[in-house]
N, C-alpha and C positions, 0 to 999 in steps of 0.2 A: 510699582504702586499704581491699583488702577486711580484714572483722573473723576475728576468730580461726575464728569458728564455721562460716564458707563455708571456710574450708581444705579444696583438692581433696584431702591427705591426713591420713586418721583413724586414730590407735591405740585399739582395745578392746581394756584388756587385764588377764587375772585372774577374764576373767569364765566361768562355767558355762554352753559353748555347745549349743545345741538347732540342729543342722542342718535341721530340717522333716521328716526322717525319723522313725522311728520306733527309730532308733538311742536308745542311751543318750548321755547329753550329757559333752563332755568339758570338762576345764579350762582355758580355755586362751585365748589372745589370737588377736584378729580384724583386719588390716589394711586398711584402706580407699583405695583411690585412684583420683582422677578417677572415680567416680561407679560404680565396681564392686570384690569382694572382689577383693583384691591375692593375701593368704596368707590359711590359718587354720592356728595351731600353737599348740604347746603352752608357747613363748617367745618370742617375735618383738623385736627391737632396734625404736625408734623411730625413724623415718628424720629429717633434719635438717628442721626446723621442721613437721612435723606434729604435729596438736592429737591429746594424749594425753587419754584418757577412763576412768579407771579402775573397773572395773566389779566390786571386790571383793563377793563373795555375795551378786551379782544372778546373771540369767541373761538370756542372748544370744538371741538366736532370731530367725527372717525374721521380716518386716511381718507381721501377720496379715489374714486378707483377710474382708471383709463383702462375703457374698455376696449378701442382698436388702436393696436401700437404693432409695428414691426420691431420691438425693443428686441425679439428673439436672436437678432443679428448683433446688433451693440452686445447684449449682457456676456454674451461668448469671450468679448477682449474687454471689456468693462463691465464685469458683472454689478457696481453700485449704481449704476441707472441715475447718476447726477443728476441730472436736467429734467427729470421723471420727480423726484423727489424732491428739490427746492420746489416745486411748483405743487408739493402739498399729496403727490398721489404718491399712496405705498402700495396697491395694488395694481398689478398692470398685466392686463390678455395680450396677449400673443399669440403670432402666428395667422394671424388674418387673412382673406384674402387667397388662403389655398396657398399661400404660402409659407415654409416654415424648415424646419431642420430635425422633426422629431426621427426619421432615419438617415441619420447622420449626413456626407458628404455625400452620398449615391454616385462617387465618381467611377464610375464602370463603362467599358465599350468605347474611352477618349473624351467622354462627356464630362460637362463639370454641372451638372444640374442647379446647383445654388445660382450659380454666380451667372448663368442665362434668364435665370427665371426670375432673379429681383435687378438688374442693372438696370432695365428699361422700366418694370414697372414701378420699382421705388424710388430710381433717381438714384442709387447708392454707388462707389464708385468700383469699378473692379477689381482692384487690388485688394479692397479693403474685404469684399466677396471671398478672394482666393485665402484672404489670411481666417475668415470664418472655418471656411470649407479646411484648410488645414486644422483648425481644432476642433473639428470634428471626429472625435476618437469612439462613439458608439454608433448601430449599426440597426437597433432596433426603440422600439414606440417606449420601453421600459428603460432601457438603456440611458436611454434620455431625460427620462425623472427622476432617474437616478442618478446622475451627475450632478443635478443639482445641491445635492446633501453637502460635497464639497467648494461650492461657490459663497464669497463675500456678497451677496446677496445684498442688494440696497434695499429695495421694495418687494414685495410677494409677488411673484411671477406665474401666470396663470395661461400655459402652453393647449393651445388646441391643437386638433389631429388636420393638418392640410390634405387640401384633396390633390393639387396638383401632387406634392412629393406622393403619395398614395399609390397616384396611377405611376408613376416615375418607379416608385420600387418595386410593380409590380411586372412594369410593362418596360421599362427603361425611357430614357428621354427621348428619342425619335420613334419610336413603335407609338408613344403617347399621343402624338400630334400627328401622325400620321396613317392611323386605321383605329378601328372600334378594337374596344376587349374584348377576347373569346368568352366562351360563357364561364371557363375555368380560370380564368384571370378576374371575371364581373365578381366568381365567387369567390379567391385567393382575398378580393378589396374588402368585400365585406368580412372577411374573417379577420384580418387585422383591422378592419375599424372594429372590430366588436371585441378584439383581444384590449383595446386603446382602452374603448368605453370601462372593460373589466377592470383597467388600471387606474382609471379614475380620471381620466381626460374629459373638462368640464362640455367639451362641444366637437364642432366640426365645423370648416372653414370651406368654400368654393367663391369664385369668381364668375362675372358674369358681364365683366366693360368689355366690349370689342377693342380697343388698345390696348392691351394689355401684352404686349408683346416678347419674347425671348431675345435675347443679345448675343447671341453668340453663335455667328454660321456652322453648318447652313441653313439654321430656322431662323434668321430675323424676319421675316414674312411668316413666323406661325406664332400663331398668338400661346401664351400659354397651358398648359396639358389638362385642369380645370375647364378650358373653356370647350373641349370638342365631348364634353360628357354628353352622352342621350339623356334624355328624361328617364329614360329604363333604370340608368346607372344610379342620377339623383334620387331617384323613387327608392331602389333598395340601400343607397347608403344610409336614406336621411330615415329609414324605415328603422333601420337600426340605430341611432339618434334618438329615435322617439321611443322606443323601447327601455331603453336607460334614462328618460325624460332629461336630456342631456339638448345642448343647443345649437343651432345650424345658424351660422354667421353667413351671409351670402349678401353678393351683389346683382344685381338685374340682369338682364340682358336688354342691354340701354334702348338697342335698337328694333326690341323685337317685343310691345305692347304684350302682344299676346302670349309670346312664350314666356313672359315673366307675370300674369295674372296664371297658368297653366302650373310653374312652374312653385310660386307660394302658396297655388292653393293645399300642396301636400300640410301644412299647418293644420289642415281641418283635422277636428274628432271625428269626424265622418268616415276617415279611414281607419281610423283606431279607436280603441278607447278612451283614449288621451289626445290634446291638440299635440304638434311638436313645434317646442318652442324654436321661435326664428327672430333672428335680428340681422334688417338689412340695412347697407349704406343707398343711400343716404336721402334723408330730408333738410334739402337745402333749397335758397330760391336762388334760382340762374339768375343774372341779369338778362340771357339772353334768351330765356324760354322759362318767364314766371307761371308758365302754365303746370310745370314739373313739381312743385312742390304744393298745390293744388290735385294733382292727380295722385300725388302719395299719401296725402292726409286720405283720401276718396279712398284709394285702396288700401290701405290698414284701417277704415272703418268696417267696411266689406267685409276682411279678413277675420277681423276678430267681431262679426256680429253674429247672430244665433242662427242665420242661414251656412255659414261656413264652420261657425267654433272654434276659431285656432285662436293662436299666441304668437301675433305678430306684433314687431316694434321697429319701426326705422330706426335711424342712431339719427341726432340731430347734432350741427356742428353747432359751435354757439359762436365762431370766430368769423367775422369775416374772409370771406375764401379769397386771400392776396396770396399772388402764385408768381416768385423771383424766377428769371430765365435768363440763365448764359445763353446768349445767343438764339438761338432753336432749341439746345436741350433743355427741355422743359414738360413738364406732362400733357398741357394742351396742345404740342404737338402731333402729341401718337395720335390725337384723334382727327387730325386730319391729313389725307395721304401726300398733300404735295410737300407736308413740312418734315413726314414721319419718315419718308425716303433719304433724310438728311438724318435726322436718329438712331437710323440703320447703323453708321458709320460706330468706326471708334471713336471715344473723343479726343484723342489726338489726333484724329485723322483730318487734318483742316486743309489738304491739297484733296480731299477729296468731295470734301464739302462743296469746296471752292469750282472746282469744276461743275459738279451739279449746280450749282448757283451760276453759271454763265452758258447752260444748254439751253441753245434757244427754244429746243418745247420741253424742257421743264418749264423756264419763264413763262410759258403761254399757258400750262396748266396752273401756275400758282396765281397769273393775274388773273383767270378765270376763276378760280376760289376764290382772291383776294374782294373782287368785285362783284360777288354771289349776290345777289338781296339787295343791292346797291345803288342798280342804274335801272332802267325803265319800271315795266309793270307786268311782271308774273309772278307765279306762285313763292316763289324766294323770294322776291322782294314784299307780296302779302306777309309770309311767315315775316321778316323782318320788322315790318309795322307792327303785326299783332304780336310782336316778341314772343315768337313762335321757333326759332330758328332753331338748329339741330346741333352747333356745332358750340361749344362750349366760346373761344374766342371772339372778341366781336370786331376785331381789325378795324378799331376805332384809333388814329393815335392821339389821340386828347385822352383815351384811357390806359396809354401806356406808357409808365410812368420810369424814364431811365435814372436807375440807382449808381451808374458808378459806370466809365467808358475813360478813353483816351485822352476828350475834352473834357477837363473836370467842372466845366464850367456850366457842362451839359446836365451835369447830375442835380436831380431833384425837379427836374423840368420834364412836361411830360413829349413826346417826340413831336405833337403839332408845332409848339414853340420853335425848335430850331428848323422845322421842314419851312415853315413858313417864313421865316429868316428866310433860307436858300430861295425863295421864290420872290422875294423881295430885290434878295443879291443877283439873282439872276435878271429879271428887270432890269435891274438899272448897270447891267453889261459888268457889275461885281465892283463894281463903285461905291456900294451904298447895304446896308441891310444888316452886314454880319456885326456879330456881339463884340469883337476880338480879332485881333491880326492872328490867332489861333483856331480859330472858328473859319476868317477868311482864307487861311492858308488850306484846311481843310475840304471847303465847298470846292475850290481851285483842285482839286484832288479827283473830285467825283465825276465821274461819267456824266456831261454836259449836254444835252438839256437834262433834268430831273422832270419829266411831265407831272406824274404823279404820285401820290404818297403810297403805294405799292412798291415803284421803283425806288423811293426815296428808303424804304426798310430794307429790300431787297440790296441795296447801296450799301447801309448799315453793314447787313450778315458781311457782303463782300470784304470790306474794310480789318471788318473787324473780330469779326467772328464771334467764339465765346467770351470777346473782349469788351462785348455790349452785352452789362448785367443790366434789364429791364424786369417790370412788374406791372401785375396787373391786377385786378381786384375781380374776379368772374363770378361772384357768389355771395348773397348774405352781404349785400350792400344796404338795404333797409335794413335797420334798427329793431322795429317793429313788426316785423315779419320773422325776423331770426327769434326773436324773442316768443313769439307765438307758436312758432315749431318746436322751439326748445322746451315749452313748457304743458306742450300738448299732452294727454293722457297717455296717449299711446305711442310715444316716441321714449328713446331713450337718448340722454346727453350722451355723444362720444364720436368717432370718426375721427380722431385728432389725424391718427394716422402719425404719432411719435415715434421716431426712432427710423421713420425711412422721407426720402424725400429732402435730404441735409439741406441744401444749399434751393429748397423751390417754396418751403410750408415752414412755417411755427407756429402750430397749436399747441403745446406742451400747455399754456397758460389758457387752454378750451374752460378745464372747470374753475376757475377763477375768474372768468369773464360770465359764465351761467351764477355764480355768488354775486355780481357785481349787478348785474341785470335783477337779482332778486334784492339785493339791498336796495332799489328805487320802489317797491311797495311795500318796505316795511317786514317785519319777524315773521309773520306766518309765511311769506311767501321766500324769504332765508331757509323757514326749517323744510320748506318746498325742497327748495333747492338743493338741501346739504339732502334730506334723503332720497333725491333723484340721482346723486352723486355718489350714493354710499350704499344703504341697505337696499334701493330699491335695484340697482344693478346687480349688487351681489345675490340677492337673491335669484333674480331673473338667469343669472347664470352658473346658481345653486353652492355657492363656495360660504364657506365660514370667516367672514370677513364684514364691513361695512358699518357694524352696532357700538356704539358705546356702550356696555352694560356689565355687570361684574360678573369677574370671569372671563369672559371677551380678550380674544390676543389685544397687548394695548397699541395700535393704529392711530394716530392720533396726530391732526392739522389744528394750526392754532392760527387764527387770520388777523389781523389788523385792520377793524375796519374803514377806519378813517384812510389810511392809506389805500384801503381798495376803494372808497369813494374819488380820493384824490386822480386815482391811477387812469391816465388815458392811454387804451392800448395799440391804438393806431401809431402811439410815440413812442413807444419801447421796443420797438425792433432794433435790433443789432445783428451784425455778421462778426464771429468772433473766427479764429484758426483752431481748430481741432485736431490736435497733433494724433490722436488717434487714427482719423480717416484721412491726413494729411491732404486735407481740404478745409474750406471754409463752412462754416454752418451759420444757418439762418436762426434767430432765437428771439424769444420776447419774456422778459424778466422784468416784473414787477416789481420794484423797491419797495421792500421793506412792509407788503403788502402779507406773507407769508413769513410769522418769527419764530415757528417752532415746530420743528416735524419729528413726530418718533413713530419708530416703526419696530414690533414686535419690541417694545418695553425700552429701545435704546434711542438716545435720542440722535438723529441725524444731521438736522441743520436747526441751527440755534441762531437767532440774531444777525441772521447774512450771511453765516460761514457753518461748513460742514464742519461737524465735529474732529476729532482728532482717530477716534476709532472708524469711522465711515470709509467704508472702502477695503478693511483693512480686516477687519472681520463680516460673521455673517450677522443681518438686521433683519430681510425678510427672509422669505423660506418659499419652497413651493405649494400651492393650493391645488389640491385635486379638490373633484367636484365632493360637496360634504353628505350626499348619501351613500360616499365610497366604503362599504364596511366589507372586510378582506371574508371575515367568519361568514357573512351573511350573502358575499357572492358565492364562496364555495357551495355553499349548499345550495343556493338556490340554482347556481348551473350544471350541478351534478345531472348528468347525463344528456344534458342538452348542447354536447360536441361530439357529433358524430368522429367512430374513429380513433376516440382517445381512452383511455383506459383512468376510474376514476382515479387512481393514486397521481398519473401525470395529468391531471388535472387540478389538482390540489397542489400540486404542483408547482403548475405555469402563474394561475391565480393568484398565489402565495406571492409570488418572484415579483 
């Protein structure tokens, strides 16, 4: 007998609905059946036996959509995307970053390509890599969206075409990072991005952080297979991109001004008849170089003015960027060499750590880092005053906040506290200072004198290893400035960056916090918000998704707003154990802020708890891009693949 909650028909009603315009939102009830809006009025009868939902002084509104997520990895062993969908989003892109699994495991030649190419840059753990890469049973770009017909689908999953795996299936994974494509390999990439595009793959993904590193010898010294592309290679894939008006996710090349104005100017119409649309990470403000988010607003005016013509949009975070670290593993590591030499390692490799941490010129290169912009008066220490600096970290420890270590007493305190302690206890010959005969027993431990708070962390790693969980907050520390980014014209909400990074980020609750910031000026600047979260993403990345309106698959977030007034999200952090990745994960869950999620007509999470069918069958479905029409590419590509004979054309298209 099915249960109330799978009922193909749904009454919402009473509630304040947000159509994903930028309309203002009316009163009014929403009807649901068989898996799309029925009505939207402003009274609607309940038909006989449908489940009523009364939704008095909430508000209504489409699924909201995440649009940068490595969800690609989780949805493999957990296809319902939990943590995606309490948090109100039933659409979610993947594959970001140039990273992704759309040809399967590519393990050939010894290589294990997944599980090198996200351990370092997503933070994910290896094992959990090897068990993806095992279910990986398809081989090709079709293969792959095709699989998903049989998956319990939580939220609508919306796979881009990575460029790293790209060159990896073309080139293998050391030819990738280790010499340029022939010209017959530049052409093999562009034919499977264009066979991709035929299948309806809304975009295309590349990287462009110099950290971004491989894990698995002998490349941990090469950054990942996206990052040694020429501009030749970018030029012709993203030329094919713009051809299917399809979209290029990409990140900077952090350290090279120039070759990242060079390298977005391809957006212009100037080269085509069409701009091509581009979405880059990220507009965010550094604490430690507010200059950066300044210079991004600067350049996507540029980009998208009438001297250039494109269709550019940064992705802006709306969350404070608080980044957890065991020990060194952590992302602000990779980006500096004296910490990223310790990264290298496996992570249970703590005798290896351990010795790196006691070579005396390592020590003299990290206390030379550590006191970069520090001490007299040159060029680093100017960039430091004019918060100008380069390096994400600011090796401040009054901003580095320990969550959880040995001393429990340490936790919640941020490391000046107890450094300062030891310089006190030291003084007074260990007499005097310390918190606790736990505290004292420990300084009594440490390598005697402690001169300075270099050595006092360098102390810490020693000790303790990945057994000092600290945090920091490097980004989107003003209120007021995140708020201005997020609601800029030409920015789009997202970067969450869900589903990779477990135990370092919790943005899962990004668009919940862009609601919360729009409910302090009131309804029009809500229905801002719900359609910066819904229609105006999904458009921007062409999928049939985002709209309340009849007919429309029914997607549908119901919010609480008085609880999202209540909700402070700097206090909802938790680490729960995820028996999945047989680690801990970092999360932030809003009580009771989010009562009602349905996705494609079913509802999912109701009142704080998943439904009873969640998980267990399929909710969402996959989204190709929505000008994918099968009839209308055949004809239109009719003859324009050299080589192929039209019937195995119609064919391949077909498939």
């Amino acid at each position: 007998m099915t249960t109330p909650l799978s009922n193909p028909v749904t009454l919402f009603k009473n509630a304040l609905v947000f159509d994903g315009s930028v309309s203002m939102p009316i009163h009014g009830d929403v009807l649901v059946a068989h898996g799309r809006v029925s009505q939207i009025a402003s009274k609607i009868s309940a038909p006989e036996g449908a489940q009523v939902i009364d939704c008095e002084g909430k508000w209504l509104m489409p699924g909201l959509l995440d649009i940068h997520t490595h969800l690609d990895l989780e949805v493999e062993l957990a296809p319902e995307l939990g943590e995606a969908v309490r948090h109100g989003s039933t659409t979610v892109v993947m594959s970001n970053c140039s990273l992704g699994v759309a040809y399967g495991n590519q393990r050939r030649n010894g290589e294990d390509p997944i599980t090198s190419c996200f351990a370092r840059v997503e933070n994910i753990p290896k094992h959990v890599l090897e068990r993806v890469g095992d279910a990986c049973t398809w081989n090709t770009s079709a293969e792959y969206l095709d699989h998903f017909k049989d998956m319990n689908l939580g939220p609508n999953v919306v796979p881009l075409i990575p460029h790293s795996m790209l060159r990896i299936e073309v080139m293998g994974l050391k030819e990738s990072v280790t010499r340029d494509p022939s010209d017959d390999e530049l052409k093999k990439m562009e034919t499977l991005l264009d066979k991709a595009m035929q299948e309806g793959y809304p975009g295309f993904s590349t990287d462009g952080l110099p950290f971004h590193y491989l894990a698995n010898q002998p490349h941990t010294r090469k950054q990942i297979p996206t990052q040694f592309a020429s501009y030749k290679e970018l030029r012709k894939l993203t030329g094919i991109v713009r051809k299917y008006d399809r979209v290029w996710q990409a990140t900077p090349p952090k350290d090279s001004p120039l070759r990242t104005v060079r390298n977005f100017l391809l957006t212009s119409a100037w080269f085509a008849k069409r701009p091509l649309k581009v979405t880059a990470t990220a507009a965010i403000d550094l604490y430690t170089n507010s200059g950066i988010a300044v210079l991004g607003l600067t350049l996507t005016r540029l980009l998208n003015s009438f001297l250039v013509r494109g269709h550019f949009r940064f992705q802006a975070l709306s969350a404070s960027f608080r980044i957890w670290s065991d020990g060194v593993i952590t992302p602000v590591a990779e980006e500096i060499p004296e910490l990223r030499v310790l990264n290298e390692l496996e992570l249970d490799d703590r005798e290896g750590r351990f010795k790196i941490l006691n070579d005396p010129s390592w020590i003299n290169d990290f206390r030379t880092m550590w006191f970069k912009g520090k001490k007299g008066f040159n060029i680093h220490n100017l960039k430091r005053l004019l918060n100008r600096e380069d390096n994400v970290l600011n090796r401040k420890l009054d901003h580095m906040m320990i969550s959880d270590c040995p001393l429990p007493e340490w936790n919640g305190q941020a490391m000046d506290k107890p450094y300062n302690r030891l310089l006190a206890w030291q003084k007074s010959g260990g007499k005097m200072g310390a918190l606790s005969p736990g505290e004292d027993e420990f300084f009594r431990s440490l390598k005697n004198p402690i001169v300075d708070d270099a050595e006092f962390f360098l102390e810490l790693l020693r000790k303790w290893d990945t057994g000092l969980r600290w945090e920091t907050t490097v980004a989107n520390r003003n209120p007021a400035v995140t708020k201005k980014l997020l609601f800029h014209p030409l920015t789009l909400p997202g970067f969450n960056d869900s589903g990779a990074h477990l135990t370092n980020l919790a943005f899962y609750d990004g668009n919940l916090r862009t609601l919360k910031m729009a409910q302090e000026d009131g309804y029009e600047k809500v229905a801002t918000a719900v359609n910066r979260l819904t229609q105006l993403p999904a458009e921007f990345f062409g999928l049939n998704a985002g709209v309340l309106a009849t007919g429309a698959q029914a997607d549908i977030c119901v919010v609480d707003p008085k609880a999202l007034a209540k909700w402070d999200p700097e206090q909802t952090y938790e680490f729960i154990q995820r028996d999945l990745f047989h680690s801990r994960q970092v999360v932030n869950r809003p009580e009771g802020v989010v009562t009602q999620v349905m996705v494609g007509g079913k509802l999912a999470w109701n009142l704080g708890k998943f439904t009873e069918q969640f998980g267990q069958e399929q909710f969402g479905r996959l989204l190709r891009a929505k000008d994918h029409d099968l009839e209308k590419q055949q004809m239109a590509q009719l003859g324009n693949m050299p080589h192929v004979g039209k019937t195995a054309e119609i064919h391949t298209l077909a498939a």
